[in-house]
N, C-alpha and C positions, 0 to 999 in steps of 0.2 A: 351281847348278841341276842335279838331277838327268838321268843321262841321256833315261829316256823322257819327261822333260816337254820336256825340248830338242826331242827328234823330233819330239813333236806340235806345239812352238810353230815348228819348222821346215816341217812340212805346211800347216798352217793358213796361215803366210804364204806360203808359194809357190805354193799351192791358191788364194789368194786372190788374187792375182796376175794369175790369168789368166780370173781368171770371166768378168770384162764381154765378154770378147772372145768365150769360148767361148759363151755363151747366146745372144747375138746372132746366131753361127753354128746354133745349134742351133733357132733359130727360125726362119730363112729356109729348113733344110733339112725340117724340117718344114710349113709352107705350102706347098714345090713339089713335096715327095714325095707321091703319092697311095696311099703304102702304109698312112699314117697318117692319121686322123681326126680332127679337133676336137668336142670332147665339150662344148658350150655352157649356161648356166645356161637353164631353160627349165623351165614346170609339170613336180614331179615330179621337175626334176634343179636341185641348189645344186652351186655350185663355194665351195669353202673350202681352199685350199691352205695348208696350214699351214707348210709350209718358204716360202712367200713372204709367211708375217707371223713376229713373234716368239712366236706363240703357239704353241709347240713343246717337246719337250722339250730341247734346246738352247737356246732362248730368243730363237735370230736368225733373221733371214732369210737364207737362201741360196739363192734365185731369182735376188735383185732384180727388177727390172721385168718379169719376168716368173710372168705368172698364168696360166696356158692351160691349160687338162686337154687331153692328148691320149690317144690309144690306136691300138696298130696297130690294123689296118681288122677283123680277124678276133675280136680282143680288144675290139672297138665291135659287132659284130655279135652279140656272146653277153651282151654289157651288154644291147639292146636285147630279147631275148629275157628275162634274166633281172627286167630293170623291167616287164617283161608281166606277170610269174608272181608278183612284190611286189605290183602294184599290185591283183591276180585276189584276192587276200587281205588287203589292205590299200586300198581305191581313193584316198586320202585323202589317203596315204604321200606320200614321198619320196626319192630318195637324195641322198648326199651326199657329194661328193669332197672328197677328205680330201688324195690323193696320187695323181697318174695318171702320164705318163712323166715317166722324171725321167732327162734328160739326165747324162751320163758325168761330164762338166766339174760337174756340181752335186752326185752320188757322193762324190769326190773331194771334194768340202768336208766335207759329211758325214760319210765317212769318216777327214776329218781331225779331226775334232773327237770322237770317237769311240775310234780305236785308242790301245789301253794303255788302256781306262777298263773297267768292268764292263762298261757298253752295247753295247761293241765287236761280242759276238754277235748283236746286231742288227739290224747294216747290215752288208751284202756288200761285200767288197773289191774297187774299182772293178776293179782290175785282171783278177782276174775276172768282174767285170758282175756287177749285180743285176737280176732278170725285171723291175723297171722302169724299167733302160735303155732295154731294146729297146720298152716299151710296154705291154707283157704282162702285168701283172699292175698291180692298183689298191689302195688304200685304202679303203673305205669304209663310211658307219655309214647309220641309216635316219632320218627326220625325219617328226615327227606332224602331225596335220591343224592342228594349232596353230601348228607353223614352228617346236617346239621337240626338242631332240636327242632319241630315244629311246635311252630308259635301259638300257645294255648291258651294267650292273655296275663295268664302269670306263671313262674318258673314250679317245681315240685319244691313241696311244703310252703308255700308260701301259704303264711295264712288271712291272706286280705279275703275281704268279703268276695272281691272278685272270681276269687278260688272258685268259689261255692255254687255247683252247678242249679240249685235250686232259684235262685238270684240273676241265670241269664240274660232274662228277658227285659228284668230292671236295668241290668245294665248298658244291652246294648241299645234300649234306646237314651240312655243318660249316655250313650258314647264312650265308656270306660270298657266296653269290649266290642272289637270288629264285627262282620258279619264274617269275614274269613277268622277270627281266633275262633267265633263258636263254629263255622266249619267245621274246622278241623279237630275240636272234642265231637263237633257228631261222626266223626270219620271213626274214633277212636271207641264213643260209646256203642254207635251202631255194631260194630263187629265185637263187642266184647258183650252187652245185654243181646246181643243174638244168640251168643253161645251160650246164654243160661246166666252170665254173672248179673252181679247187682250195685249199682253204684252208689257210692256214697254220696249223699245230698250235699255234703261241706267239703267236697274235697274232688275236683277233675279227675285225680288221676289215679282212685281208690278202686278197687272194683273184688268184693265179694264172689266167693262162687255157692256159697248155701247163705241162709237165713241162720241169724244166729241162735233158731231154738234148735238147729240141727245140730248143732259142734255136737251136744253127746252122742252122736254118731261115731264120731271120729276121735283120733290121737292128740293129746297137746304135746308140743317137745319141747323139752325144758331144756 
C-alpha cells in the first residue's frame, strides 16, 4: 500500500471512530446553546442535507442520524432577510439547504476522505475550522414553484469549473452556461450578498456570512 493511501485509510478509520460519540455531543450543545438557531423545513424553506444521505460527492453519509440545519443566530438573521429579498422577485421560490453547520467531528471525516485527493482543496482542514463549523456560512441552491431544483448550470458540489462563479462570464460566452443558468445564481446571489453574506468565488452555491478573520468572534462546534 502506498504511503498516502495508508494515511487516508488511517484518517478515515480513526475519524470514524469517534463519530457517534461526537454528534451526539454536538447535538445536545447545540439545543442548549441559544447562540445558535434551528433553521426548520417550512413554505419557502427544504432541508436536504446531503452529507447525511449518500447523495454526495463522496457518496456516504457522514452525519448519521443526524439531519438538522442549524446557524449561528446572526448567520439566521441575514438568512431571514435574504429569503425576503428571494422571495420580493421570485414569490413562488424557495431555498434549499444543501449544507448548514457542520460540526468539527464531521470536518474531520470529511476531511478524511478528501486529503492526498484533487478534492482536497475543497474542504478546509478541520484543524483549522471551516466557516461552517462555527455556523457561519451555508450551502444553498433555489427551488421553483413546481418543487423542482432551479437550474444553476451544474448540480451542488459538483466541482467543474463551471461551478465557479468567478468564471461566468468565460463561460457563458463559450456557451457552457445559459444566460438563464446565470439568472438564476443572480436571483439567488442578489438576495443572499444583499443581506450581508459573502460568496465563494469556486463554488454557486456557498455563501459566508462574516470574513474569515472574524470566526474569533464566534463558537466552533465540534
Amino acid at each position: 500500500m502506498k504511503l498516502k493511501n495508508y494515511i487516508v485509510a488511517v484518517l478515515i478509520f480513526s475519524t470514524l471512530g469517534v463519530f457517534a460519540g461526537d454528534i451526539s455531543k454536538s447535538v445536545e450543545f447545540l439545543h442548549a446553546n441559544k447562540d445558535f438557531v434551528q433553521i426548520k423545513s417550512a413554505p419557502g424553506y427544504k432541508i436536504d442535507l446531503r452529507y447525511a444521505t449518500k447523495n454526495n460527492f463522496v457518496g456516504e453519509n457522514m452525519y448519521g442520524t443526524f439531519k438538522e440545519c442549524w446557524l449561528e443566530k446572526s448567520a439566521a438573521k441575514k438568512l431571514r432577510m435574504a429569503f425576503k429579498t428571494m422571495r420580493a422577485e421570485k414569490p413562488k421560490w424557495s431555498f434549499i439547504f444543501y449544507d448548514c453547520l457542520r460540526p468539527r467531528s464531521v470536518q474531520r471525516i470529511l476531511w478524511a476522505k478528501v486529503v492526498g485527493t484533487e478534492n482536497q482543496m475543497y474542504v478546509r482542514d478541520p484543524d483549522k475550522g471551516s466557516v461552517h463549523n462555527f455556523g457561519l456560512a451555508l450551502d444553498i441552491g433555489l427551488v421553483d414553484e413546481n418543487g423542482k431544483e432551479v437550474d444553476m448550470g451544474t448540480g451542488f458540489d459538483s466541482f467543474s469549473q463551471v461551478s465557479q462563479p468567478r468564471l461566468e462570464d468565460q463561460f457563458l460566452k463559450e456557451g457552457k452556461l445559459t444566460p438563464q443558468q446565470l439568472a438564476n445564481r443572480k436571483v439567488l446571489r442578489n438576495a443572499m450578498e444583499g443581506a450581508g453574506f459573502i460568496q465563494l468565488p469556486h463554488e454557486w452555491w456557498h455563501y459566508d456570512s462574516v470574513k474569515s478573520e472574524d470566526l474569533k468572534n464566534f463558537k466552533i462546534v465540534e
